[in-house]
N, C-alpha and C positions, 0 to 999 in steps of 0.2 A: 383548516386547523382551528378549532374552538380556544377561546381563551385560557382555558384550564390547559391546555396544552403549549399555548407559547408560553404561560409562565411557569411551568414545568421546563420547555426547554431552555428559555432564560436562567432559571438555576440550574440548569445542568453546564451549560457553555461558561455561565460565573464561577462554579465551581473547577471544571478544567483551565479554566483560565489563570484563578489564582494559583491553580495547583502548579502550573508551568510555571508561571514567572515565581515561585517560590522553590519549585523545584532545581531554575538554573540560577538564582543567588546563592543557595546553598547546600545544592546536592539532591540528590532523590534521598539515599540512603538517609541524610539527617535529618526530612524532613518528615513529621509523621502527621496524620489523618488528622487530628488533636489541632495543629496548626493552622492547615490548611481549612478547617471548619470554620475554626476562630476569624481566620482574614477573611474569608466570603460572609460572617455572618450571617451562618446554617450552624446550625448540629452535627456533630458526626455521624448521627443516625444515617442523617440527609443526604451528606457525603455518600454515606454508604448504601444508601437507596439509587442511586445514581451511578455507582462507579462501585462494585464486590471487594474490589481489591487497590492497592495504591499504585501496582502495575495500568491496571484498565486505564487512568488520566490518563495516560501519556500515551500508548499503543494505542486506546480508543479514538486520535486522532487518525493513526493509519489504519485503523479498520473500518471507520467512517468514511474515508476517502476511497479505500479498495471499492467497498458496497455500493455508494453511489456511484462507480465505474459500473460492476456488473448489473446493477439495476440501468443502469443506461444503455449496455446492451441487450439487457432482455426487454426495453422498450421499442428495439428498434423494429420495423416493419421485417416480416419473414423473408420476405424476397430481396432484401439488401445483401449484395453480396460479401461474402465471409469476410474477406478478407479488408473491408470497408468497413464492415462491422466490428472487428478487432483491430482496429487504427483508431475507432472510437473509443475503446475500453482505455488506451493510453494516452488517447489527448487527454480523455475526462481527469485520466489523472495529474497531467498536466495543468491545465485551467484550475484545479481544484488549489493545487500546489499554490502555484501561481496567483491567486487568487487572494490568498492568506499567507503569501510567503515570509514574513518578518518573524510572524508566529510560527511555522511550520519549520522553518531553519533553526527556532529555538529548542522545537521537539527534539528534532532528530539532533541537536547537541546534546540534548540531553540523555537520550538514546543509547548517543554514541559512548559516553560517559561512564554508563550505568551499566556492567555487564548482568545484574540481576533479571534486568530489561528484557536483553536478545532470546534470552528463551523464549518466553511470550509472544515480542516478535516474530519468530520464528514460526511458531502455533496461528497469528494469526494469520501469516503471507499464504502459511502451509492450506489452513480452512480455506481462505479465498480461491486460492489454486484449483482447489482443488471442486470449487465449486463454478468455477469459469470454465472446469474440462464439461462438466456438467451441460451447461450453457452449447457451448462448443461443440458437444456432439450431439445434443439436440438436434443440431442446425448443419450439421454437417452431411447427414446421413453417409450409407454406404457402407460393406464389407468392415473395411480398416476404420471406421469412424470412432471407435474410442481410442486407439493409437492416434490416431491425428488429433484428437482433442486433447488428449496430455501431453503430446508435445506442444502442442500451438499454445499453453496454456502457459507450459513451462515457459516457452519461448516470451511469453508475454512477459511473465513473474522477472523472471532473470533481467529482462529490457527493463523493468521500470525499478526495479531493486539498483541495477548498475547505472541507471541514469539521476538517482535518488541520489545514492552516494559521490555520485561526481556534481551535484548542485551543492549541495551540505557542504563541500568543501571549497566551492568557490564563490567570488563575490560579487560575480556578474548574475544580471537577475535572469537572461533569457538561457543559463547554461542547463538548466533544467530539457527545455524544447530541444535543443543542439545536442545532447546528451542522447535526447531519446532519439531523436531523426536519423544521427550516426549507429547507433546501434541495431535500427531498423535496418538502414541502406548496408551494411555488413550482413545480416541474415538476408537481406535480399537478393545479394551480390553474390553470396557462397562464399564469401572471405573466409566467415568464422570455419576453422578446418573442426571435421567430422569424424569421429572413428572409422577407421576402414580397414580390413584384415591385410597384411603386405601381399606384395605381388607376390607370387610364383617362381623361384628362381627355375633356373635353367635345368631340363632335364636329365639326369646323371645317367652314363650307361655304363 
């Protein structure tokens, strides 16, 4: 990375920066572009070269973390097996979590706050998804390989959304890892129950 480049990303991370901790003293809603310019000392142009919308601050955090997940699996060697390969996509997002969690707990407060937010969110979890099935069936091959890659994908989205929301709410720092391991070890195990059409009762004569 060339110097013009770290100091492009240096004001991009200044800018999501302020935006957050401005965001959770006093709202998304009341806080506008105008403000958040003025604290980073940028322009709003700048702001806006950086980040389209005042949604992107905050979501761009989890879409940054998704991406560096699926780019981490499509680094991985071809012949690593699948299912080793997709244990990496969830640490990654773990470690990532984990890594910046003071900041990252503040997102998703603010997140959780903001209903104007979860659409967005929604749009970004959905894109990822749906480009880990991608991924997924690349590497899967075989008849049913794009069935298996939307659920396996799903299966991922779902674990790391349910393990997201149960860290955000607690105050221990490793419930993040515990979070995801238990919901792993449940799809592993068959706990989580499955649709299945009822039996057959008994035949009438």
């Amino acid at each position: 990375m060339g110097l013009r480049e770290i100091k492009m990303e240096r004001t991009r991370q200044l800018i999501a920066d302020t935006a957050i901790a401005l965001f959770s003293e006093q709202g998304f809603d009341a806080t506008t572009i105008d403000q958040i310019a003025a604290a980073a000392e940028v322009g709003p142009r700048t702001v806006y070269r950086y980040y389209p919308t005042k949604e992107a601050l905050v979501v761009g955090f989890t879409e940054d973390t998704l991406q560096a997940a699926l780019e981490e699996l499509r680094g991985l060697p071809e012949e690593t097996p699948l299912p080793h390969a997709l244990y990496q996509v969830v640490d990654s997002v773990r470690r990532t979590i984990e890594g910046d969690s003071e900041r990252r707990r503040v997102v998703y407060q603010v997140i959780n706050r903001t209903r104007s937010l979860h659409a967005e969110l929604r749009r970004v979890n959905w894109r990822w998804r749906e480009s880990l099935a991608e991924e997924i069936w690349r590497r899967a091959g075989g008849h049913t390989a794009e069935m298996v890659a939307a659920l396996a994908a799903a299966n991922i989205a779902a674990v790391v959304e349910i393990a997201i929301a149960e860290w955000a709410r607690s105050e221990d720092s490793a419930a993040l890892g515990l979070a995801i391991e238990q919901a792993l070890e449940l799809l592993r195990t068959g706990d989580v129950p499955v649709p299945a059409p009822p039996l057959a009762g008994p035949a009438r004569v």
